[in-house]
TORDOLO-758227 format. One record per residue: residue in one letter; x, y negated, z of N, C-alpha, C, O in turn. Coordinates in steps of 0.2 Angstrom, whole numbers, padded with zeros to 4 digits, always signed. Layout:
BEGIN
aXYZXYZXYZXYZ...
***
This chain:
BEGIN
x+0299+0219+0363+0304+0216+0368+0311+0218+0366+0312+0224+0365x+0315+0214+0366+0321+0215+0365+0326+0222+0372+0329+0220+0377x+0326+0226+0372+0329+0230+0378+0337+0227+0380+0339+0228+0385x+0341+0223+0375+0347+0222+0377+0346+0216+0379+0351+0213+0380x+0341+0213+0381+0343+0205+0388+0343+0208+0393+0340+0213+0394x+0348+0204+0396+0348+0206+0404+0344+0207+0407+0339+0204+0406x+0345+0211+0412+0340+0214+0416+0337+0207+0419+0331+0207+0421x+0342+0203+0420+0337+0196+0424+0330+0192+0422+0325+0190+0425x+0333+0192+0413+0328+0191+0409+0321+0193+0409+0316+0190+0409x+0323+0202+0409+0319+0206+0409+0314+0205+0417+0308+0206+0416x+0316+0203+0421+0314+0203+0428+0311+0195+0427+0307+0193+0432x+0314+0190+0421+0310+0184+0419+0305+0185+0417+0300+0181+0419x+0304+0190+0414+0298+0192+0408+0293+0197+0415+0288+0193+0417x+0293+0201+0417+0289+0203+0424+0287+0198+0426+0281+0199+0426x+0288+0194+0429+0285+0189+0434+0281+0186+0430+0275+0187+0431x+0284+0182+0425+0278+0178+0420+0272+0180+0420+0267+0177+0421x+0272+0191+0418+0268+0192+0414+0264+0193+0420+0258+0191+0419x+0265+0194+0426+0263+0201+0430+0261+0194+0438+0256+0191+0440x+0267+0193+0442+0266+0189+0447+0265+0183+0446+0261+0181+0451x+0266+0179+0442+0266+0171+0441+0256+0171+0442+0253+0167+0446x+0253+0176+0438+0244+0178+0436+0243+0178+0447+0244+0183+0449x+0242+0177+0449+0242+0177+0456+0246+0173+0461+0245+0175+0467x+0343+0255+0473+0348+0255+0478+0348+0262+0478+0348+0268+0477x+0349+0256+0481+0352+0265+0482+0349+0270+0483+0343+0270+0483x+0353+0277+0483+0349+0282+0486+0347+0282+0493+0342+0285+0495x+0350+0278+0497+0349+0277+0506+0341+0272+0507+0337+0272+0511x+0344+0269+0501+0335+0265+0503+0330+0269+0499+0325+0270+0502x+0330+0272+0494+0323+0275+0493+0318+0279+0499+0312+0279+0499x+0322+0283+0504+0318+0282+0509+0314+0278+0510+0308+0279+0508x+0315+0271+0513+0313+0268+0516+0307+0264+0511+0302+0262+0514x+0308+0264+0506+0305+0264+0501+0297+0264+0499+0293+0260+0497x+0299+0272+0499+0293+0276+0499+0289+0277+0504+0283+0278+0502x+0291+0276+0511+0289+0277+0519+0284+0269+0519+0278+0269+0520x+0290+0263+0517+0283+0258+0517+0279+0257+0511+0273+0254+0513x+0279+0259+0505+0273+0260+0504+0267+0265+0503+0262+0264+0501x+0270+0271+0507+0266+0276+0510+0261+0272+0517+0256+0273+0520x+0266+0266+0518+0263+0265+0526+0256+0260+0524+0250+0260+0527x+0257+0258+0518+0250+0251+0516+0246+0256+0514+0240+0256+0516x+0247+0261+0508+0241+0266+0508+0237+0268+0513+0231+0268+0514x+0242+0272+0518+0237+0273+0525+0234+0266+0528+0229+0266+0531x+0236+0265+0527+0234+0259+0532+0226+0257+0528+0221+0256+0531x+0228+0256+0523+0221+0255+0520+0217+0259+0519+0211+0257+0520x+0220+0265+0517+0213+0270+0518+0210+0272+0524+0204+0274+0525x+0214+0271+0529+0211+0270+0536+0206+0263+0538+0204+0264+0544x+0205+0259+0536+0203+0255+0534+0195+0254+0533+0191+0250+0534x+0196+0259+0528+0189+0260+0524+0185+0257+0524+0179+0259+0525x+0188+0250+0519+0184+0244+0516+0179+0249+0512+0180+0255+0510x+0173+0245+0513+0166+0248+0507+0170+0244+0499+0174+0239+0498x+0168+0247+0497+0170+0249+0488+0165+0245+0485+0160+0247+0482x+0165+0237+0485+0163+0234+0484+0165+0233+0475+0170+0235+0473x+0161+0230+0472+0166+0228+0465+0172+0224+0465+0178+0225+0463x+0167+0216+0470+0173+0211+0470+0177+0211+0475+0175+0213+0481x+0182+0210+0473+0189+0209+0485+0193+0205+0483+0195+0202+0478x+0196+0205+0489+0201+0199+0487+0208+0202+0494+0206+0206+0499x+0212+0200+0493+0217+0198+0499+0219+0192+0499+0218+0187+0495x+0224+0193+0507+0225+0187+0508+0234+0186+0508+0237+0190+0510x+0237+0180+0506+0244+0179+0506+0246+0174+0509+0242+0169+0508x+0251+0172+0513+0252+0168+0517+0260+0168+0517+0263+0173+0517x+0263+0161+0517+0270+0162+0517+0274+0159+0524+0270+0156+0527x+0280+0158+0526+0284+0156+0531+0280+0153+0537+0280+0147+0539x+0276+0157+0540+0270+0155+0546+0276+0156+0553+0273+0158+0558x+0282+0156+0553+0287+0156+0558+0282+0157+0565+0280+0152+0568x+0281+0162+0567+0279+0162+0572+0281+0157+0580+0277+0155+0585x+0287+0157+0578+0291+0151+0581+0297+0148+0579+0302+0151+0577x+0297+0141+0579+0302+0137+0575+0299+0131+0581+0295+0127+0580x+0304+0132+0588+0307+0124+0590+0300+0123+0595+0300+0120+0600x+0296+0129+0591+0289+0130+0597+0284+0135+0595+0283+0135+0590x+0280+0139+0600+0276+0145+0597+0270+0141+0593+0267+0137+0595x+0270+0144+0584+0265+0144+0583+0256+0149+0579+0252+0149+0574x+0258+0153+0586+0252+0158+0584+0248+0158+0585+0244+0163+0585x+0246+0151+0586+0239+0147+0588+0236+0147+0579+0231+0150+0577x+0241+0145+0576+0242+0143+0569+0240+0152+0564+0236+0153+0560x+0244+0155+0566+0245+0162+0564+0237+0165+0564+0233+0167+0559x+0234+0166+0571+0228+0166+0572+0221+0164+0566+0217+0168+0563x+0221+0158+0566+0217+0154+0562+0218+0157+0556+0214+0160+0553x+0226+0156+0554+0224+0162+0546+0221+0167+0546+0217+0169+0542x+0223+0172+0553+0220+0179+0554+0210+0178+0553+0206+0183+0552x+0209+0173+0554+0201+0174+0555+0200+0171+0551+0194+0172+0551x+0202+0167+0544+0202+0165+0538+0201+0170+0534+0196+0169+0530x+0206+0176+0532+0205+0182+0530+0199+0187+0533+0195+0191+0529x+0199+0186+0538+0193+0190+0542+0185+0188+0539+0180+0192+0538x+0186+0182+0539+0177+0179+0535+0180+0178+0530+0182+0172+0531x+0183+0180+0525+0185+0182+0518+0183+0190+0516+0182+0192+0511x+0184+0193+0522+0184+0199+0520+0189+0205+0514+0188+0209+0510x+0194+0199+0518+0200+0201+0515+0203+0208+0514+0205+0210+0519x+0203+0212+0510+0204+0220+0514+0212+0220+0514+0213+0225+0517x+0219+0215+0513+0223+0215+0517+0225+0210+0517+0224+0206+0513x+0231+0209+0521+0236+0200+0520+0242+0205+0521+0244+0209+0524x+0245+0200+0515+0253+0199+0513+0256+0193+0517+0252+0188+0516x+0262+0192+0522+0267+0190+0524+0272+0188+0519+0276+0193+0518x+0272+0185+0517+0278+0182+0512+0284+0180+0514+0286+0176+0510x+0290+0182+0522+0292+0180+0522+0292+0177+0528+0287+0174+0530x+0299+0176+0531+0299+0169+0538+0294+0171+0542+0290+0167+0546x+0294+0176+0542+0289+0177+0551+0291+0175+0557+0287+0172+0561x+0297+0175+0558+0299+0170+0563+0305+0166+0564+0306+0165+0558x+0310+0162+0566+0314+0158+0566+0322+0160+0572+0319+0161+0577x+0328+0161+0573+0331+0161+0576+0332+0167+0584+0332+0172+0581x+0333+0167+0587+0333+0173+0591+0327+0174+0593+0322+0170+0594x+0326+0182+0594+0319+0186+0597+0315+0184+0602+0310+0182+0604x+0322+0184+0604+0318+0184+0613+0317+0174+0615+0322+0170+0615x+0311+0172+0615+0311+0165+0616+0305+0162+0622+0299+0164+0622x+0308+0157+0626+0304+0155+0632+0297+0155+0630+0295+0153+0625x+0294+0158+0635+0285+0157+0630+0282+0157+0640+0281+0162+0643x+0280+0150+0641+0277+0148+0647+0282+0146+0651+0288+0147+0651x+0277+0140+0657+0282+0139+0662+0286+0143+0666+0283+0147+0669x+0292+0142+0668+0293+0145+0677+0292+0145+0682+0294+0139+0684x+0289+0149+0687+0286+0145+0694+0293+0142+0696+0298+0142+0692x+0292+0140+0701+0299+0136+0704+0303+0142+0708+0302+0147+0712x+0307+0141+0705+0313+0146+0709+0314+0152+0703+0319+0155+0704x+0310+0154+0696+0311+0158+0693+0313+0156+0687+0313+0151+0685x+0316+0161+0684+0317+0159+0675+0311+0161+0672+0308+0166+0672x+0310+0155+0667+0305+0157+0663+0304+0164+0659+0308+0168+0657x+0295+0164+0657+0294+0169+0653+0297+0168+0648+0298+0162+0646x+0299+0177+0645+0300+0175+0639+0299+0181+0633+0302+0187+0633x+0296+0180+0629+0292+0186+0624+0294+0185+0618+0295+0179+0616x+0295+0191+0614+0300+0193+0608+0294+0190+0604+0287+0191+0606x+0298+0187+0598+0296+0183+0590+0289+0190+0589+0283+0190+0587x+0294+0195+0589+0291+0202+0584+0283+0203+0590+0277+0204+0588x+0287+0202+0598+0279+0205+0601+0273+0203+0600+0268+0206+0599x+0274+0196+0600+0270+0190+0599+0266+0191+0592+0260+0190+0591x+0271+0191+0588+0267+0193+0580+0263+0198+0580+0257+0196+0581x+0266+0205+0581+0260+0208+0580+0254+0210+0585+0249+0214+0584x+0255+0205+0592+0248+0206+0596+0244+0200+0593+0238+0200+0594x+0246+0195+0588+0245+0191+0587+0239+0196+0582+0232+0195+0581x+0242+0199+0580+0239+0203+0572+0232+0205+0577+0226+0204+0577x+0235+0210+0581+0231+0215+0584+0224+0214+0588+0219+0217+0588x+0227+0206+0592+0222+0205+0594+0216+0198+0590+0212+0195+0593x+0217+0198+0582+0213+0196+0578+0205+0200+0579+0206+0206+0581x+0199+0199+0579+0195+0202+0577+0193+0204+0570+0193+0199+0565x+0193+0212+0568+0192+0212+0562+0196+0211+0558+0194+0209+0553x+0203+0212+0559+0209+0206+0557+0211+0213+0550+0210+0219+0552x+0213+0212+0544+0212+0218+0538+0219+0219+0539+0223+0215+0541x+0222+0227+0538+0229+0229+0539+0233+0223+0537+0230+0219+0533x+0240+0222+0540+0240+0213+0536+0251+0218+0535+0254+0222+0539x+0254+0214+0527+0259+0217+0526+0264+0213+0526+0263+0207+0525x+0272+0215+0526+0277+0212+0524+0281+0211+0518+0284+0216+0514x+0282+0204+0517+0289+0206+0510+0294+0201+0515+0292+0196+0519x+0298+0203+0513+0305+0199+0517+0308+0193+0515+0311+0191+0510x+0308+0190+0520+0311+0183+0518+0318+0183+0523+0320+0187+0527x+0321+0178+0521+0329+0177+0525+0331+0176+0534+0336+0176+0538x+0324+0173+0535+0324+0171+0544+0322+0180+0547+0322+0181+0553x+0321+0185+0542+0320+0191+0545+0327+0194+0547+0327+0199+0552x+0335+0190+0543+0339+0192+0548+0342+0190+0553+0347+0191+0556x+0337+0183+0556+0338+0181+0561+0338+0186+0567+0335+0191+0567x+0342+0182+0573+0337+0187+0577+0342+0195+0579+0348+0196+0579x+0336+0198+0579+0337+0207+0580+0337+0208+0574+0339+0214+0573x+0336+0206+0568+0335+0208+0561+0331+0211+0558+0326+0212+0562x+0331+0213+0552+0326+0216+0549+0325+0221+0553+0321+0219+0558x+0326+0225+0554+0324+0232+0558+0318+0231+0561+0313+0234+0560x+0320+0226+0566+0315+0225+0571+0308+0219+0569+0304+0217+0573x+0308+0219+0563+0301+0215+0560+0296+0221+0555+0290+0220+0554x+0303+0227+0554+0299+0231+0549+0297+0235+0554+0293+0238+0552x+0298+0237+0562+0296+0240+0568+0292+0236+0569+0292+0238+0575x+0288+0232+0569+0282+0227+0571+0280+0227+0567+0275+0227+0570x+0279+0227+0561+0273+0227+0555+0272+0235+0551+0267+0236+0548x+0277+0238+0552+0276+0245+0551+0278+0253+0555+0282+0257+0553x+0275+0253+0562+0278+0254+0566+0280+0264+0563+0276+0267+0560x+0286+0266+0567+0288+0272+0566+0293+0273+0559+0296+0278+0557x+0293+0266+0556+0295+0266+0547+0305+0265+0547+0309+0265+0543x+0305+0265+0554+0313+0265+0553+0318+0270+0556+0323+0268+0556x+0317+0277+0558+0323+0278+0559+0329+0282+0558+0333+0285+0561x+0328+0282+0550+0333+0284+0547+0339+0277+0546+0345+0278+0544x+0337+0270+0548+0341+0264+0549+0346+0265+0556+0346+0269+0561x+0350+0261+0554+0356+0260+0555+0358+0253+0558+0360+0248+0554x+0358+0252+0565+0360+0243+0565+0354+0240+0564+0349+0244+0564x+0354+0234+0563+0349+0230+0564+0346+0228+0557+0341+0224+0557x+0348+0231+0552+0345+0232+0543+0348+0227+0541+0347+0227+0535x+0351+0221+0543+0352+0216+0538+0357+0217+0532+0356+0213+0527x+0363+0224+0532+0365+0224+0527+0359+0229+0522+0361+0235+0521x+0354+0228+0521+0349+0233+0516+0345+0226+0511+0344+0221+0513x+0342+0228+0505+0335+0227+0504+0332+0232+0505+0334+0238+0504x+0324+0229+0507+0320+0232+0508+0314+0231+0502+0313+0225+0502x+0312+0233+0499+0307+0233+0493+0301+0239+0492+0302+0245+0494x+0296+0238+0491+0292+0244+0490+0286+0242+0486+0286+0236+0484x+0281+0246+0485+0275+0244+0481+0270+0249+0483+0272+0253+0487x+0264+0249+0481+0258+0252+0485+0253+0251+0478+0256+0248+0475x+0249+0253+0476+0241+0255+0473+0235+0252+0478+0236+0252+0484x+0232+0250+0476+0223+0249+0479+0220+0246+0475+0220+0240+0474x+0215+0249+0474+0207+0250+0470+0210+0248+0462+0207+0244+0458x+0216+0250+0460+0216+0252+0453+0225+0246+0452+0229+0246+0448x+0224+0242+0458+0230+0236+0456+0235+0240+0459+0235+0245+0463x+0240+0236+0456+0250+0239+0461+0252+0230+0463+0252+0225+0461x+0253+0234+0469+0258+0228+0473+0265+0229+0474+0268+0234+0475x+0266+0224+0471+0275+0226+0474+0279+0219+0478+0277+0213+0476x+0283+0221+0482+0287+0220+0486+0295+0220+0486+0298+0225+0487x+0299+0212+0485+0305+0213+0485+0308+0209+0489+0305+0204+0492x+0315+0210+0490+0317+0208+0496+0323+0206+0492+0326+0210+0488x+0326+0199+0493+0330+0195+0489+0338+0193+0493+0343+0189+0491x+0338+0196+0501+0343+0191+0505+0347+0199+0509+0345+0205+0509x+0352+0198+0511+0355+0202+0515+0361+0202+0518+0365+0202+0513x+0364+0203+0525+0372+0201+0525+0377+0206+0523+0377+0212+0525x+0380+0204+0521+0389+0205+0519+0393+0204+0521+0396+0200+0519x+0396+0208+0527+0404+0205+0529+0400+0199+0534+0404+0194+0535x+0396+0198+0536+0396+0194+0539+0393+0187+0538+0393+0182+0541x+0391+0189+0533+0390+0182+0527+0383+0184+0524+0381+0189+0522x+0378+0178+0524+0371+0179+0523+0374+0179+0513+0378+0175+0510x+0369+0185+0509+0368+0184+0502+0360+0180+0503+0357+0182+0508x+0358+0175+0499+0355+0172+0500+0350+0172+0491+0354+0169+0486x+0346+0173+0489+0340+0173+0485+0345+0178+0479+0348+0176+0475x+0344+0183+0481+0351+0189+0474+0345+0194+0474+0341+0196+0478x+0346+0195+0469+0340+0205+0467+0345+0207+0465+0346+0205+0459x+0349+0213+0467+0353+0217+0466+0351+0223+0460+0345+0223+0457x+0357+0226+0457+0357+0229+0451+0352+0235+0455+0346+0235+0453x+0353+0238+0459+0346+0243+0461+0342+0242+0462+0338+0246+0461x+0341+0237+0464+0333+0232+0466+0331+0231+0459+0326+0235+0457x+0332+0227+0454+0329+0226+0448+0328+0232+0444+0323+0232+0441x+0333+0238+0443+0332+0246+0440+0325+0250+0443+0322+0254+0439x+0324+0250+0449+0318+0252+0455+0315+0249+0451+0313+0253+0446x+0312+0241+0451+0307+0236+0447+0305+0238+0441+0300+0239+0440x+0311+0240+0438+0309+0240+0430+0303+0248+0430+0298+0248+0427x+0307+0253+0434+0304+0260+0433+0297+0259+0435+0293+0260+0431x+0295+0258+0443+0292+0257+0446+0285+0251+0442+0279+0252+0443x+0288+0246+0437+0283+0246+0433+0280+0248+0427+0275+0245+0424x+0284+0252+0425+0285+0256+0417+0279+0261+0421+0273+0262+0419x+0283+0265+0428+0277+0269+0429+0270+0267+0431+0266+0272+0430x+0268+0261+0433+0262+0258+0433+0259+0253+0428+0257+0247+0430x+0261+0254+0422+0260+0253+0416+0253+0251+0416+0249+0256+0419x+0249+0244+0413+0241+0246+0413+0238+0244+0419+0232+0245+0419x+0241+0241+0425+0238+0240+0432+0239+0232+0432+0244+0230+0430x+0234+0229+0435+0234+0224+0437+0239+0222+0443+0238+0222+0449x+0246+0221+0439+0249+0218+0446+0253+0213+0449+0256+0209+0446x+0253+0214+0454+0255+0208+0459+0263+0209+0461+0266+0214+0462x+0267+0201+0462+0274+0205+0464+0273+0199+0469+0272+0193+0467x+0275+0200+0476+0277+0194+0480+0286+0194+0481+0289+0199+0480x+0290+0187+0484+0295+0186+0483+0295+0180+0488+0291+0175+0488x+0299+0180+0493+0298+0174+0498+0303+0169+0493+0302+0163+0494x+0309+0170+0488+0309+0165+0485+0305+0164+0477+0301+0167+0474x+0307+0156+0477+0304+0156+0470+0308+0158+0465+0314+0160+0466x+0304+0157+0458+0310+0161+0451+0312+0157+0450+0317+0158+0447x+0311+0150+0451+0318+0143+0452+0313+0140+0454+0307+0141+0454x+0319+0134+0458+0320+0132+0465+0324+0125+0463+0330+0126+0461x+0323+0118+0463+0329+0114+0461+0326+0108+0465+0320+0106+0466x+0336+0104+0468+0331+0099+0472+0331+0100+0479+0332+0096+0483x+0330+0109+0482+0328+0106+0490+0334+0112+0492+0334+0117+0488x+0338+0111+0498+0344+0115+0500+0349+0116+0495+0355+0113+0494x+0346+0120+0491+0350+0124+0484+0347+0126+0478+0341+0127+0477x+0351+0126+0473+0347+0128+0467+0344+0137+0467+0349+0140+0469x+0339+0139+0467+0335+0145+0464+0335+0146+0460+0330+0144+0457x+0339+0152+0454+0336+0154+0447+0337+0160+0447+0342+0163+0446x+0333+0162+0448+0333+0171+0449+0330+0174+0442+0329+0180+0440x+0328+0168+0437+0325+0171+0429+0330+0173+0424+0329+0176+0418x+0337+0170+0428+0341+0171+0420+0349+0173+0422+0350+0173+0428x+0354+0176+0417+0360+0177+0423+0363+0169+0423+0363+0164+0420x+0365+0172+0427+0373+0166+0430+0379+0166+0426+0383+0171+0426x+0380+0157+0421+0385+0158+0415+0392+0162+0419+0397+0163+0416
***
């Protein structure tokens, strides 16, 4: 491999070889904390050591968009469960627009109920039967809302409080091991001034990746991205495989 193509290249050549088959100092914390959180979570789990497994991946199951749907979210959960999935990836879009959203009627005379995107999600999780630890990678509807913060508090609870605000100005990325493969996790959106970055993998984000799979050299793995490595045709163009002339 040539080492002087750009990193983006190189980050072309990653995916091909590796996903397509399937910061700073302040975020390494956070980092390490979530993918310390998937290992527990798994070995607490204590799937039998079968040869074959599988997990489950799912993307923008918007918990709610315009209307609840965790009738929907559910069904996948017991899909992975008679799969015997030992865990599920979120790929993003967990939910759609402000947290807090009417959910039921009002009797007469009151204001309707009304129950947070993130509550909703993860009772939705918890009350699966059997339902296998289930994970996040970050998609851009995570800084709707209360923001990231409050979706990595729901899907990895105690993982935030070295955070600050509501996480939108961060990526979040991490990777994790199980039963010999690496999972990795990157997080491509974040705001600036006010202003959403929309599908970018930052110069620390792609340096993390590079190390992080030099050090798991040899492992079968997996990389999720709630964007695609292009994208042409629908909103905006996508090319995250090469740099920008």
């Amino acid at each position: 491999m040539d080492d002087r193509r750009p990193k983006s290249q190189n980050l072309r050549v990653a995916f091909l070889a590796l996903a397509l088959a399937t910061c700073a100092t302040a975020a390494a914390g956070e980092t390490a904390e979530l993918g310390r959180h998937c290992e527990e979570a798994l070995a607490k789990a204590a799937a039998p050591a079968d040869k074959e497994w599988c997990f489950g991946v799912v993307a923008d199951p918007h918990i709610y968009m315009y209307a609840w749907s965790d009738l929907g979210l559910a069904r996948c959960l017991r899909g992975w469960s008679a799969a015997k999935a030992r865990f599920g990836m979120v790929v993003g879009d967990l939910g759609t627009g402000e947290n807090l959203q009417a959910d039921g009627p009002a009797a007469p005379g009151s204001q309707p109920i009304r129950t947070k995107q993130t509550d909703k999600f993860a009772k939705t999780i918890s009350s699966a039967p059997d339902c296998p630890p289930v994970f996040l990678s970050m998609g851009n509807h995570e800084m709707d809302g209360d923001g990231k913060r409050s979706w990595l508090e729901a899907m990895f609870p105690g993982s935030t409080p070295r955070i600050e605000g509501n996480g939108n100005d961060r990526y979040f990325y991490y990777s994790f091991n199980y039963r010999g493969c690496h999972f990795v996790c990157l997080d491509a959106n974040r705001t600036v001034d006010k202003k959403q970055q929309l599908g970018m993998l930052p110069e620390e984000e792609l340096t993390w990746l590079e190390q992080d799979l030099a050090a798991n050299r040899g492992k079968l793995t997996f990389v999720f991205l709630h964007e695609p490595i292009e994208q042409h045709g629908y909103l905006r163009d996508i090319q995250l495989s090469w740099d920008e002339p």
